[in-house]
N, C-alpha and C positions, 0 to 999 in steps of 0.2 A: 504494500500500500504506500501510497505516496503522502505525505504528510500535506495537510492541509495549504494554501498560502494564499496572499494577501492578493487584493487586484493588482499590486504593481509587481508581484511575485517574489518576494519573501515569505519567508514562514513564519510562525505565530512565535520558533525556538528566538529565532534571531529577530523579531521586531522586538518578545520582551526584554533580549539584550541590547538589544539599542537603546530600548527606553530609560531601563537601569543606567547606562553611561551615563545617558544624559542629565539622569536624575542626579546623580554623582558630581559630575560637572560644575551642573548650577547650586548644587550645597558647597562643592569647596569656595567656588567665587563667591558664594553668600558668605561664609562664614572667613575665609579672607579678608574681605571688605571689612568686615565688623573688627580684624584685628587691628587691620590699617587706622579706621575711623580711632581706635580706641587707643593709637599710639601703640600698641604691641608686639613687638621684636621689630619694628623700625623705627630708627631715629634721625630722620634727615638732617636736624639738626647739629647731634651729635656725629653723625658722617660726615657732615661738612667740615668742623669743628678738629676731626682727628685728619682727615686729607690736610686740612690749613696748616694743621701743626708739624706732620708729617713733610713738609712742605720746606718748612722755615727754617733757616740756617742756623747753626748753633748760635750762643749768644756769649759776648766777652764783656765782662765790666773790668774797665783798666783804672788802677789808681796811683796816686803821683808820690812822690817821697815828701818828707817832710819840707814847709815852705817853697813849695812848688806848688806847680797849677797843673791844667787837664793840659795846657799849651805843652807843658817837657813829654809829655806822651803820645802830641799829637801827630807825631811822626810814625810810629807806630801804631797806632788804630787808622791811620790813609795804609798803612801795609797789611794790616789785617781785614780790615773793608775789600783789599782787593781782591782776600785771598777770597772771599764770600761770607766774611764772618758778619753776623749782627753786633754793633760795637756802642756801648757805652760807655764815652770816658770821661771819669767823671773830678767834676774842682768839688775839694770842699776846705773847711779851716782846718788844716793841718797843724797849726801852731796855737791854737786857741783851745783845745780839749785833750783831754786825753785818748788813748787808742780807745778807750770802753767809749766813749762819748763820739768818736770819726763814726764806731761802728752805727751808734747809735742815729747818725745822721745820714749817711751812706744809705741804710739798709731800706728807709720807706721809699728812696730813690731808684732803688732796684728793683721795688715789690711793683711801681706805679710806672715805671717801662717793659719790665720783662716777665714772659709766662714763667711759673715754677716747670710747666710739664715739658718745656724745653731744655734741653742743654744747656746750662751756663758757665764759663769757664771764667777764670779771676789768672789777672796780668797784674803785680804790684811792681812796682820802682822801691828799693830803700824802704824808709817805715810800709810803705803804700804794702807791701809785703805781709806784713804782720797786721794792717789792716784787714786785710783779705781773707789772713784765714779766721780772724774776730767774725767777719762780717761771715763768711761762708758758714759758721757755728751760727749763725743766727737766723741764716733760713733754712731750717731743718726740712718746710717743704719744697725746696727745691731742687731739680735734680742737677747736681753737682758735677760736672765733668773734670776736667784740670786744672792746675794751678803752677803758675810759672812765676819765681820771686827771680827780678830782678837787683844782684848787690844786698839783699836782707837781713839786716844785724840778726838775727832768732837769735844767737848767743850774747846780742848787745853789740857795742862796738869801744875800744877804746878811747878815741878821741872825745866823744861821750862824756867816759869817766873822766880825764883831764879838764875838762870845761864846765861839767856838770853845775859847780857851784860859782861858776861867772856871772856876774850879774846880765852883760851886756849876753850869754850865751840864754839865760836865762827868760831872757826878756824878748829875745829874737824866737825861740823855741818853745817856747811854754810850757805845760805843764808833758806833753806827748815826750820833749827834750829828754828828760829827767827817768823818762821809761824805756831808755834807748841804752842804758849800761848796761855792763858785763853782769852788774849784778841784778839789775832788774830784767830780763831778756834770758831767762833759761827755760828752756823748753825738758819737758818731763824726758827722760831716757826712755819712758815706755810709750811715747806720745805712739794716738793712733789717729789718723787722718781718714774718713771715707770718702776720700779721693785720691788721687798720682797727683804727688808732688814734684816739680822740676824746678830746681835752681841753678841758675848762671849767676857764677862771681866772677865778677874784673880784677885783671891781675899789672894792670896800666895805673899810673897817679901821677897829677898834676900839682899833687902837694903835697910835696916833701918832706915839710916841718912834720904835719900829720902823720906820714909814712915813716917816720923816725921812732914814733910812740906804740907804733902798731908793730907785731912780733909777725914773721915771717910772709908771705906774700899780701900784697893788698890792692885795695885799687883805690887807697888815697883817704877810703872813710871808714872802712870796713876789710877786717881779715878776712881769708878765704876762707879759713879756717873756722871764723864765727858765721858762715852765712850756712851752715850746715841745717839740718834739723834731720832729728831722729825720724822721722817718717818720710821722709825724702824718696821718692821713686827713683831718679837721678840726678846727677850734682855735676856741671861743668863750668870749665873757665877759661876765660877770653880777653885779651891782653884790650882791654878797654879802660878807662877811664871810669871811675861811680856816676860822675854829673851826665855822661854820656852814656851808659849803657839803653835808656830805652831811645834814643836816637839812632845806636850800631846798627848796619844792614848786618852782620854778623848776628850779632842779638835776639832781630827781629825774625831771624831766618830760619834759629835756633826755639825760638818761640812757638816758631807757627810745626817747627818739625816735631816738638814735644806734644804741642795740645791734637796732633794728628795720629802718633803714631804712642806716647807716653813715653817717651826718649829723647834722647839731642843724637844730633846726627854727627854720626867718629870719621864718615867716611872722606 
């Protein structure tokens, strides 16, 4: 017997599976729609949001050494700009607060330009150094990339100690001065950093008298010797000048090869 079928000649098997698909069909697109409507495992916004970020070039906040401006760095953030980097360099009173208090000013200028859920990596000059890692402890939501001290007393410096209690050094440095010795600048032997630390010391000086009071290599403000710190990822040095290192193509070149690769380049 031949099974029954339809005037347009399908059988009764296969029009009720058609019908079933169909039914099938317009329930998922019903019930679809209603996730869509109800925001439900889509987030256009939130896509948007992670493409944009995913998007955005790391981000660097540079900071200047004691009595200096964002102008001594700004030779180095036109070299980091071109490398593609997003670059804040930032002035602030160096000479007027302490490093708790730079940080304390620094930190809502960083919160009010840059995402936390990006990359940010920290470039300090001299004190700018010891700024850095203050300020990096401070935004615990951010995520942290590198850190490159340029010249950083972390051990203090002795010119420092020799001037500390001048009035005329006193008055030019203020209270930041005074936290730049041997004895106030000791970093824990067990310090631990949740970042790669890179420092370059200069082993070049332009001042001699200085370099007479400083014990074995220096670059005029600072031993090489004192720019160490226990958590250091790597440590190099470059016959530069203190007042000059965020200016050296050498420096900057050495800069941009750390915050890339988490090293300076030997080659």
């Amino acid at each position: 017997m031949h099974p029954s079928r339809s005037p347009i000649g399908l059988s009764k098997d296969a029009l009720t599976a058609s019908s079933a698909r169909q039914k099938q069909t317009i329930m998922q697109s019903f019930i679809l729609a209603l996730l869509l409507c109800a925001g439900i495992g889509f987030d256009p916004d939130h896509v948007r949001a992670a493409d944009y970020e995913q998007s955005q070039p790391d981000q660097i906040v540079l900071l200047h050494g004691i009595g200096k401006s964002s102008r001594s760095m700004q030779k180095l953030a036109n070299n980091l700009e071109r490398a593609g980097y997003h670059v804040l360099n930032l002035s602030y009173p160096s000479t007027h607060f302490t490093i708790e208090a730079q940080t304390a000013h620094v930190t809502p200028l960083i919160r009010s330009t840059f995402s936390p859920s990006i990359t940010t990596h920290f470039v300090g000059h001299s004190m700018g150094g010891l700024v850095a890692i203050s300020t990096a402890q401070n935004l615990p939501d951010f995520s942290i990339g590198r850190m490159v001290q340029l010249g950083t007393p972390n051990f203090g410096s002795e010119v420092a100690d020799w001037l500390v209690k001048n009035p005329i050094y006193q008055r030019f440095y203020g209270p930041a001065g005074a936290q730049l010795t041997t004895r106030a600048q000791k970093p824990a032997a067990n310090a631990r950093l949740p970042y790669e630390l890179g420092i370059i010391a200069g082993s070049a000086t332009i001042d001699p008298i200085s370099s007479m009071i400083i014990p074995g290599k220096d670059d005029g403000k600072v031993a090489v010797l004192r720019t160490v710190h226990p958590a250091m990822q790597d440590h190099i040095t470059i016959a530069v000048a203190h007042p000059f290192l965020p200016g050296s193509a050498q420096a900057g070149s050495q800069v941009k090869y750390f915050l890339k690769h988490g090293k300076f380049n030997r080659n």
